[in-house]
N, C-alpha and C positions, 0 to 999 in steps of 0.2 A: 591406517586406512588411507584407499586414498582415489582416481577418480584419471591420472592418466597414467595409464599402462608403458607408456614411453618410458616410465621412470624407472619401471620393471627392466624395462630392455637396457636404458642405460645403466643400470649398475653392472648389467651380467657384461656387457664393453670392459667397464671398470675394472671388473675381476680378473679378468681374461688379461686381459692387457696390463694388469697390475703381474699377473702370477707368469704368463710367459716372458716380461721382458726381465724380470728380475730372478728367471731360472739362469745358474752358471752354464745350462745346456744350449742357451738363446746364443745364437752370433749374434755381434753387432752389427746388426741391420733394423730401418725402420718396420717395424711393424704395426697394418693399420687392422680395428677390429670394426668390421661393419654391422649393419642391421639387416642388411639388405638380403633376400632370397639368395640359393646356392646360384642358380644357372645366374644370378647378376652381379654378381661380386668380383672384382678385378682388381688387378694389383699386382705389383712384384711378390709380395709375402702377406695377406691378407685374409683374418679368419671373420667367416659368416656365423651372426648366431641372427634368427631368422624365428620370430613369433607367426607359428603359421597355426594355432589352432587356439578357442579357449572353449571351455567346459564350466559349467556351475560343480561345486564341489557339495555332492548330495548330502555331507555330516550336517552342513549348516542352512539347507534347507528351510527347515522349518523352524528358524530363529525368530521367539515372537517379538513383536515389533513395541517401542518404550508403551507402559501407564498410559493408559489413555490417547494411545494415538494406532488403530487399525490399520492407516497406509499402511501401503507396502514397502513407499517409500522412503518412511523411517527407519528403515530394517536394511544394515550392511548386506550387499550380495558379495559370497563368498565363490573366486573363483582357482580354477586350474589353470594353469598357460602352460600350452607345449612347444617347444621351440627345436630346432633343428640346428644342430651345429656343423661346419663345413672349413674347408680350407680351402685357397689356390694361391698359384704362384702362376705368372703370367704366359713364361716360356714350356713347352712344350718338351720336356726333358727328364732326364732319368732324375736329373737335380734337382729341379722342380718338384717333381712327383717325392723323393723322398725329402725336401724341404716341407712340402705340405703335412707327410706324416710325422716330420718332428710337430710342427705347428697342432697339429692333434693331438699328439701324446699332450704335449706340455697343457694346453687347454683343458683336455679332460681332467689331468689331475690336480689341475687348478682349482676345478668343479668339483671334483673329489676331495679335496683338502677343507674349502671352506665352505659346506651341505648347507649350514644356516647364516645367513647376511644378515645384521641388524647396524641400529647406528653404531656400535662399537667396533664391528669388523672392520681391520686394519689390512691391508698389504703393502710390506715395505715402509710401513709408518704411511701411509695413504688411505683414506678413508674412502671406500668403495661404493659405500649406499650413493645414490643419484640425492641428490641435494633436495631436487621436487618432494620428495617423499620419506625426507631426512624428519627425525622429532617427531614423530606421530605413530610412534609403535608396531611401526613394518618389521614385520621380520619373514623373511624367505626362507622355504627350503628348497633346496635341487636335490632333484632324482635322476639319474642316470636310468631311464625310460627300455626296458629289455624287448625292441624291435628283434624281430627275426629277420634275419638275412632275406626271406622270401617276399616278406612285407616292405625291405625296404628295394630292392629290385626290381618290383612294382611299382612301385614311387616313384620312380627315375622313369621306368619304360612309360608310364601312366601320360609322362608330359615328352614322350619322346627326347630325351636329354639320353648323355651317354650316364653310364655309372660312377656316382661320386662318393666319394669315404665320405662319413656321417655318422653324427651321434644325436639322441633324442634324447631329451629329458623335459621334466616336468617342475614344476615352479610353483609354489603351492606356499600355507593359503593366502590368497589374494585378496583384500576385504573393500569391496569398494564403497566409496563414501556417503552412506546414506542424507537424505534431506534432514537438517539439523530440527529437531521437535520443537514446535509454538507451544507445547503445555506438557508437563509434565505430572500426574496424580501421584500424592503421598499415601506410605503404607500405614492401613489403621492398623494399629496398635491396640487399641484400647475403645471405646464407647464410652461417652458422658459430656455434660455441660460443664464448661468450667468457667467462673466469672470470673472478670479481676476487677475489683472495684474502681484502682485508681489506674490513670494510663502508664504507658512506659515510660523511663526516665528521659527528662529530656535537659542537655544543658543550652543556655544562655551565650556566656562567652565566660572566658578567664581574664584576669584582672589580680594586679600587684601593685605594691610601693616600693618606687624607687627615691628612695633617701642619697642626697648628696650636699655637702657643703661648699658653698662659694666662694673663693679667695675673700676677706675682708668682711667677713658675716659670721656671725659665731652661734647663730644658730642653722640648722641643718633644716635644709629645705624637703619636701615629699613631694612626688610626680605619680598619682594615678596612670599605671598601665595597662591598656587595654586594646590587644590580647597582652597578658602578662608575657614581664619580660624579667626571666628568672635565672640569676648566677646559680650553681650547686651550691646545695643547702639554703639558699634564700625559697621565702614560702608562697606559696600563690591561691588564691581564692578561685573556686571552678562555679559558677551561679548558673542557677538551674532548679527541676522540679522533681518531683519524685526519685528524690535521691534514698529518703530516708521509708522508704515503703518497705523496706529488705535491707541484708545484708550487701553493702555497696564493696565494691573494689575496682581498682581506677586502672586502667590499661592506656599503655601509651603507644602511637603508632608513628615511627622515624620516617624519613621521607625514604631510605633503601631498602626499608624494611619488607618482609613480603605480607605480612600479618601484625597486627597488635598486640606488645607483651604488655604481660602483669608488673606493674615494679616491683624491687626488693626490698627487704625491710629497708635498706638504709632510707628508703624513702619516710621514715621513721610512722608509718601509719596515718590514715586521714581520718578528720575529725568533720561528723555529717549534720548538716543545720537542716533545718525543712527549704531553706533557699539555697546552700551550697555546700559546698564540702572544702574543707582546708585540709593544706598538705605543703612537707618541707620535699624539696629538689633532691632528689638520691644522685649518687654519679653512676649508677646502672636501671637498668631495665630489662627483666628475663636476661641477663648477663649480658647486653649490649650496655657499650658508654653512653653515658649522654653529653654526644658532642657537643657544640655550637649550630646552633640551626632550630626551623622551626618543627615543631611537632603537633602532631593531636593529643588532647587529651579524650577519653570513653570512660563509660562510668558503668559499668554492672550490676545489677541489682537482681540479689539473690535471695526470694522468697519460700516459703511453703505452701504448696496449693494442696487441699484437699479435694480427692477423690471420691469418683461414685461410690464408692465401698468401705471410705472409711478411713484411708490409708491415708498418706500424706509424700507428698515430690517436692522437691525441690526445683522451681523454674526459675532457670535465670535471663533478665532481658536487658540489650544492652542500649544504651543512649546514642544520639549523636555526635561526630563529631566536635570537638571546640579547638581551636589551633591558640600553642600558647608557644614562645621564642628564649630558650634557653641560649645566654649571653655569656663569655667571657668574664669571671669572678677576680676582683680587685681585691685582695684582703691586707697586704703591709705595702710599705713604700718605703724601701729605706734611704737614709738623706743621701740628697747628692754629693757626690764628690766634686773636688775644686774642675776637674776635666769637662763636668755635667753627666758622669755616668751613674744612674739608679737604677736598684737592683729592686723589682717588684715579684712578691709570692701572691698566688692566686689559683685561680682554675679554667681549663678550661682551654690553654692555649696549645690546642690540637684538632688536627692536624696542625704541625708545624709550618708547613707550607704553607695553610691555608689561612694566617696570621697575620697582621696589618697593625702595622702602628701609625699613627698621626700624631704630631706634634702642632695641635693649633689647626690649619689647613695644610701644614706638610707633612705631607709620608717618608716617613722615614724607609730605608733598602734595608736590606737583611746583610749582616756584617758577620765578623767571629768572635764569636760568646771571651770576654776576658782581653781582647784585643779592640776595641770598638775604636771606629776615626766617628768625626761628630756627622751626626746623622742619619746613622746605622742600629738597628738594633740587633738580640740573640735569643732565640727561645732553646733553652740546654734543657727545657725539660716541663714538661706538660701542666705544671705550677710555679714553674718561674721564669722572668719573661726580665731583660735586660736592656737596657735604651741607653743610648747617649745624644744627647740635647746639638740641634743644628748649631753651627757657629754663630753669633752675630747674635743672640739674645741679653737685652738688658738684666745682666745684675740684677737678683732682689724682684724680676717681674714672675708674675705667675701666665703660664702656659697651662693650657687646657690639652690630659691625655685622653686619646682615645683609640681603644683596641678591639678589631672588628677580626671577627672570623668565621669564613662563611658567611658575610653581611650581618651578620647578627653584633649591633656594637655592644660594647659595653657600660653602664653606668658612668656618668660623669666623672672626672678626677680632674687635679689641676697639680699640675710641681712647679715650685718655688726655682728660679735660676739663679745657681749658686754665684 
């Protein structure tokens, strides 16, 4: 749909000028394609196509207008556009005059070649639809309009002008952009009261333990996180109400994503409290990864409601968002080498590019995996992640590592310097 007619006219330019200059028939010369009426068009080699009439196209007349809304206004008006095609070359000559009828051949079968324009219509690898009215499901057809000779000789004498070669066509259909509806009514279906005792579900926030050991402390510390901040396969707590009214299932929504997927089993199944639901970290979601980054969690809850008659539906209604921040996963560290190169397995470190290491307050550059100078690190692979230790560290001190991707860091670590 759409609301300026100019966009109509510039694509039929497009066409035109896409299909004559790329015919082998075209000399190399400029050729310009106007809008402008026959008797005003000028130029050395220049073809007129000229919107001179519109009509309502009667099929779509009586299109009723959305549920609950009687304007008229809401209701697309479907039109016809007729337009007049022409040629001229400036000079006064026999070369002229037959330069114009190549410029008409080649134009018409332009129009003849490609009857319907939509966004995919290409010439010459050039996309022809006008840009204004690109994405919104325009699509033209051209008619080659069968004036009679008589009809169009009258045309010409009509405005006292000499006689000019010309073609008519028709441009159809044209939907223009009705006023977008303030309300829209749903279709009954069905007749009946239906109560639901408790409300929709609703979550809280999410919330995790992050367990890490301290150089010099032998026992392991816990950090409350809240929104949870969960490695894959570490588990996260969703708090919240009516979880457990129905069958629940947990949908996660990624920041690229277009909609919320369901997770996969690996997500090994969530376990539903009257206050939350627990669940271990899957490395997919409806087959997307789960990156580094933060996400929502949604909570589904899928009941049986009984009907006026007896039957029974299944409704499902879903909760709010709750945003929880899947981290970069630490699992082994193995010792350093005398160089200070440590090879660590884990999860998570992808995109590669999008990878940071810190050593203390220094960031280490990205180096070559197996070749490292001190200060560089290598990720060869989306669970293994390779560092070597800046110069100038004391012997026997422990460093604090920290691997951030996509801002999202990782749980605390610390490596011994060899």
């Amino acid at each position: 749909m759409l609301l300026d007619l100019g966009g109509v006219t510039r694509t039929l330019i497009n066409l035109i000028r896409q299909t004559v200059t790329t015919s082998p028939a075209w000399p190399a010369q400029p050729l310009n394609v106007s809008p402008l009426p026959p008797d005003k068009i000028s130029g050395g080699a220049t073809i007129g196509i000229y919107l001179y009439h519109v009509s309502e196209d009667p099929q779509f007349k009586n299109t009723p207008p959305p549920p609950g809304n009687v304007d008229l206004r809401f209701t697309p008006m479907a039109l016809n556009l007729s337009y007049v095609l022409s040629a001229h070359a400036d000079v006064d000559s026999e070369e002229a005059a037959l330069l114009e009828q190549l410029m008409m051949g080649l134009a018409i079968k332009g129009l003849r070649d490609y009857p319907i324009v939509d966004d995919d219509t290409r010439v010459g690898g050039v996309t022809v639809l006008d840009g204004s009215i690109a994405n919104a499901h325009n699509r033209l057809r051209l008619v080659l309009h069968p004036v009679p000779a008589s009809e169009a000789v009258s045309y010409w004498t009509a405005g006292q002008k000499s006689l000019r070669l010309s073609a008519y066509y028709h441009v159809s259909v044209i939907m223009l952009e009705p006023d977008e509806a303030p309300a829209r009514t749903g279709r009954v279906l069905r007749y009946g009261v239906n109560v639901f005792v408790t409300g929709p579900p609703h979550l809280d926030a999410t919330q995790s333990t992050m367990s890490f050991l301290v150089p010099g402390e032998s026992t392991p510390r816990s950090l409350l996180a809240q929104p949870a901040q969960v490695a894959i396969g570490d588990s996260m707590t969703i708090l919240g109400t009516g979880l457990s009214a129905g069958a629940p299932t947990l949908l996660v929504r990624g920041g690229t994503w277009p909609e919320p997927l369901e997770v996969d089993p690996s997500w090994g199944g969530a376990v539903t409290t009257q206050t939350g639901l627990f669940t271990r970290i899957g490395a997919t979601a409806g087959g997307q990864p789960m990156l580094p980054g933060v996400y929502s969690a949604i909570v589904r809850v899928t009941m049986p409601l009984k009907l006026p008659d007896g039957s029974t539906r299944d409704v499902s209604r879903c909760s709010n968002a709750a945003p929880f921040i899947v981290v970069a996963g630490i699992t082994t560290i193995l010792a350093g080498a005398p160089a200070g190169v440590f090879n660590i397995s884990g999860t998570g470190f992808a995109p590669a590019k999008a990878v940071q290491v810190f050593i203390g307050a220094t960031k280490l550059v990205s180096g070559t995996f197996g070749s490292l100078n001190p200060g560089e690190f290598a990720v060869p692979t989306d669970t293994s992640l390779q560092v070597r230790l800046p110069g100038g560290l004391p012997s026997g001190s422990s460093v604090q590592l920290r691997i951030l991707v996509g801002d999202a860091e990782s749980a605390p670590r610390w490596l011994t310097v060899p």
